[in-house]
N, C-alpha and C positions, 0 to 999 in steps of 0.2 A: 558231355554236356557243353551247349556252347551258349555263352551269354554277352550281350549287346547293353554296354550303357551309352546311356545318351546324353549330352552335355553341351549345347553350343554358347555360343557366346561370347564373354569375359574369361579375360586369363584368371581370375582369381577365382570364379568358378569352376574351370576346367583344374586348376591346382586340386582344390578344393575338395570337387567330386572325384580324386584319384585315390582317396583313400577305402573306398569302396572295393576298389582290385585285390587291396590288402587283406581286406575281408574277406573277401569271397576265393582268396587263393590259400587263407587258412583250413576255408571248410570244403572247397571242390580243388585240391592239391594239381588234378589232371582236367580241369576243365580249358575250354577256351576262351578267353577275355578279351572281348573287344572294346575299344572306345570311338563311339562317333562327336565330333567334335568340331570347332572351325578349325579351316586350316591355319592362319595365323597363331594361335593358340600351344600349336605342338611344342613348342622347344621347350614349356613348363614341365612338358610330359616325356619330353625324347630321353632315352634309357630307362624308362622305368620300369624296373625286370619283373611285376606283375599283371602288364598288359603285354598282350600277345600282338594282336595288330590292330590298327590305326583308318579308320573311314573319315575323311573328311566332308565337311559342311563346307563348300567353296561360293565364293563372290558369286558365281553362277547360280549356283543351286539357291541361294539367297535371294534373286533377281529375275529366276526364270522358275513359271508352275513347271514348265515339260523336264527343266533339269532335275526338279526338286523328283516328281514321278520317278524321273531316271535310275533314282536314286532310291526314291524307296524299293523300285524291281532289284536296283543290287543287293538291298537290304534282306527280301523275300525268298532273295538268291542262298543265302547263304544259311539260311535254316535254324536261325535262332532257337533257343528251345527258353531260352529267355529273355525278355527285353524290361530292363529297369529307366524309364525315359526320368531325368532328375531335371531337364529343362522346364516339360510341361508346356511347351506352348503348341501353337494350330501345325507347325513345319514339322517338329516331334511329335506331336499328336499323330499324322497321319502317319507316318513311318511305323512308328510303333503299332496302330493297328493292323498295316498291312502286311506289316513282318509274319505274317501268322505262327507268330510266338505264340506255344500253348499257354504262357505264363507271364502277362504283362502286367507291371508295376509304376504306378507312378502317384502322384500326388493330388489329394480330393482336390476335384474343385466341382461343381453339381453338371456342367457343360459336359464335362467330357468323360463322366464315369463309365460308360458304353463303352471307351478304348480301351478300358481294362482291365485284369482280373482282382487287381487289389488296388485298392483307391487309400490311401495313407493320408490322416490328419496328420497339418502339422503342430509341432508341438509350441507354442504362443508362449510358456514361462520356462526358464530353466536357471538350476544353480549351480550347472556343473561350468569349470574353468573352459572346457571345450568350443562350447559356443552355439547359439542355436544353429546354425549352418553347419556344422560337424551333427548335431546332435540327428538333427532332421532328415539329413544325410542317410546316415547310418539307419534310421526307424526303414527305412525303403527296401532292406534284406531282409525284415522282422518274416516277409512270406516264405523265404530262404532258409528257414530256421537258425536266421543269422542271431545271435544274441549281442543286443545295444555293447559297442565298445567304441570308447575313443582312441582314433588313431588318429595322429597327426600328418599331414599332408609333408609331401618328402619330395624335394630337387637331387637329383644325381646327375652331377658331374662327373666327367672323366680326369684323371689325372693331370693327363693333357691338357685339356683346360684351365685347368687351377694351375699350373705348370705357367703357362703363359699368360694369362691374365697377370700371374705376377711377376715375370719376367716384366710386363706392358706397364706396369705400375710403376717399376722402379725406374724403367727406361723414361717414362715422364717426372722422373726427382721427386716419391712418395718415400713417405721415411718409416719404415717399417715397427721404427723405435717410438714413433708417437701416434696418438687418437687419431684414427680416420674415419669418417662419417659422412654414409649417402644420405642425400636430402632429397626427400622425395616433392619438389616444390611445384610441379601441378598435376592437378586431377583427371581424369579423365574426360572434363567439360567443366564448366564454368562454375556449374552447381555443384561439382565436389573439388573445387578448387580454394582452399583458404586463401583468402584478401591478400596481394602482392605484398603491400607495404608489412602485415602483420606475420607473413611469413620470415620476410628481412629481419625481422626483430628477435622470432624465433632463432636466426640462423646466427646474428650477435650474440643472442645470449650462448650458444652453443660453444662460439669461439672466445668470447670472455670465460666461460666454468672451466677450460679443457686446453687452451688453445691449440684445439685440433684443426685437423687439415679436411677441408671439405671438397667433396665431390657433387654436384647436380645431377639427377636420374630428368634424363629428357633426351628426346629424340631429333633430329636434324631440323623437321618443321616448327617444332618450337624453340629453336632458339631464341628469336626476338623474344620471346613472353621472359622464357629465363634468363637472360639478359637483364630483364627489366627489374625482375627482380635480384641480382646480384649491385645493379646501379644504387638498389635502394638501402644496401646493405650498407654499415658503416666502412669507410677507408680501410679500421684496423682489420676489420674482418673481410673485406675484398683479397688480402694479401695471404689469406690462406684457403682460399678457394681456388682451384684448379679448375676453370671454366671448362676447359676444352677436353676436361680428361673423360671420357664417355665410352661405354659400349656404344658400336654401332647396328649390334643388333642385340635379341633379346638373350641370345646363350653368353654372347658377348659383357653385356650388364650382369648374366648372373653368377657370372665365373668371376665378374671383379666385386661383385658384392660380398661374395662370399671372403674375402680380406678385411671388409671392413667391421668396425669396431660395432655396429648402432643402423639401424637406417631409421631415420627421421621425419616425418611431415603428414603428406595428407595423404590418409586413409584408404589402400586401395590393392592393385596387384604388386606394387613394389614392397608394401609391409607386408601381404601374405606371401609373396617370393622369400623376404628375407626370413621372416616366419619355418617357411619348408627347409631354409641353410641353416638355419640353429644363429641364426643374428639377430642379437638383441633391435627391439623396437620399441619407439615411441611415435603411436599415430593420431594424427589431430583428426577425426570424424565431421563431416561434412553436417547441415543440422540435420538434413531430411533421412540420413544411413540410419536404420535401426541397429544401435551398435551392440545390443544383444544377439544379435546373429552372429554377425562378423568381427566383433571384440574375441579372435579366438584364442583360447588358451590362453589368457591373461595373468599376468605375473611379473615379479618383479622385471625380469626380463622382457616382459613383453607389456608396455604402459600402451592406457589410450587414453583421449579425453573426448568429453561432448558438450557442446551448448546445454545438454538438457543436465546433465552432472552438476552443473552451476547456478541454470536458472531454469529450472522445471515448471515455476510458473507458466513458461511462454509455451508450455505443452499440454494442450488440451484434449487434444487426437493424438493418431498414432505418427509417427515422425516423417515416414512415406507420405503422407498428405499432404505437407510443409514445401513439397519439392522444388514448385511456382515459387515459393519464399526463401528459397535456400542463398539468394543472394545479399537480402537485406538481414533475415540472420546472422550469416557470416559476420555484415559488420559489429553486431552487436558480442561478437566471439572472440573477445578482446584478448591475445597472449600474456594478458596481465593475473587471468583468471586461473592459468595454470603453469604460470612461471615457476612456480616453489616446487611444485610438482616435475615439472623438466630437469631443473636443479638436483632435484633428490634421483631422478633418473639417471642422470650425467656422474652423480658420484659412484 
């Protein structure tokens, strides 16, 4: 048997949906498991010993109809006997129909049920620690005779890596004897970006409870932003921040995360990263995130908080509606609302 899931996008998606390999290499021990995927994306996924091989979704295919075609013929090439699409949009859409997979799966939506043979509600409440986005996840092998299990999304590192990350650690004067804490201090846009100044405040209180040594989760074009906010941070707490101490890439960030103590801030691939290394989390949720999906696996080890936790009033729809307002939200998303809570996290 050989089956195709499809996944583009976000890294915390593609994390995400890898837990579906695990499932499916329970129940088809000999089958072949593929993942299509963007190519930026892999290195959440690189070693993960229940995918077999690797299609990527490139800038091109993204940019061009004839490469995108190109690619579904590679797709059709290789004879699917399954294709489970957990994207759902128009670019998996067509893929997936023309895989002439006898057995395609993907998620109702009334547009595109004609692509395929099982159209899956998703599931709107849940009370399991998982998360809806695990939960929904998994409903997508129910035509598999998979039965609903929570498994949790898993980063594998080599030795080697963890070898030298922390070689890299020590070599920048980290002290392996006290708190170290990434801060994941911006979003992946503006709208899942908690307020500069309000971030600072969070990252004071972190070095007042602990006086732990902090790291920044940020990439070369953001500096100035983080920057800005380090400026904004109290003096006492500048002098334990290690601005410059950074992965330069993303296997890089996740070989050094995995030393640290906590990773910290706003809600996104960096908490679900640290999530799949078994590091503890505290994530601030943007207003417009439905944090029932993606509050995964919540526990003491893994905190989150939301605007709507605090002031529910200002929610009258569902939170994805808000997106356009996710700016002027924020300000009203004051770290005064869950300071005690961070506190009790930190101890």
């Amino acid at each position: 048997m050989k089956i195709l899931i499809i996944q583009q996008k976000m890294i915390g998606d593609v994390l995400t949906s890898s837990i579906l390999f695990e499932a499916l290499r329970l129940k088809y021990p000999k089958a072949q498991l593929d993942y299509l995927i963007n190519e930026h994306t892999f290195p959440v996924v690189e070693n993960n010993p229940f995918i077999d091989n690797f299609i990527f979704f490139t800038k091109e295919v993204e940019s061009s109809k004839k490469a995108l075609y190109k690619l579904t013929k590679v797709v059709k090439h290789k004879k699917y006997d399954v294709v489970v699409d957990v994207y759902s949009k128009l670019s998996s859409n067509l893929i997936s129909f023309l895989s002439g997979a006898k057995t395609r799966i993907s998620y109702h939506k009334y547009y595109t049920t004609f692509f395929y043979h099982h159209n899956i509600n998703r599931i709107k409440d849940n009370n399991s620690k998982a998360g809806l986005a695990i939960v929904n996840r998994m409903a997508l092998l129910a035509p598999l005779d998979i039965e609903t299990t929570f498994i949790k999304p898993k980063i594998y590192l080599t030795e080697e890596e963890t070898a030298n990350s922390k070689h890299f650690l020590k070599n920048h004067r980290i002290d392996f004897n006290s708190p170290l804490f990434m801060i994941s201090v911006l979003g992946s846009g503006v709208k899942k970006t908690y307020p500069f100044s309000y971030m600072a405040q969070v990252i004071d209180t972190v070095v007042a409870e602990t006086s732990g040594q902090i790291l920044f989760n940020y990439i070369p074009k953001q500096e100035a932003e983080a920057k800005s906010i380090f400026n904004l941070c109290k003096p006492k707490t500048q002098k334990n921040i290690f601005f410059h101490v950074f992965g330069k890439s993303l296997r890089a960030f996740l070989a050094i995360t995995q030393h640290c103590d906590a990773v910290i801030g706003n809600e996104g691939g960096a908490i679900n990263m640290a999530k799949a290394l078994d590091v503890k989390t505290f994530a601030i949720f943007s207003p417009w995130i439905d944090k029932a999906s993606w509050s995964l696996f919540e526990n003491d080890n893994n905190v989150s908080v939301h605007l709507k936790d605090f002031k529910p009033e200002l929610y009258t729809k569902a939170e994805k509606q808000y997106k356009n307002e996710a700016v002027a939200l924020y300000e009203t998303f004051k770290p005064e609302f869950f300071t005690d809570k961070l506190k009790a996290f930190l101890k």
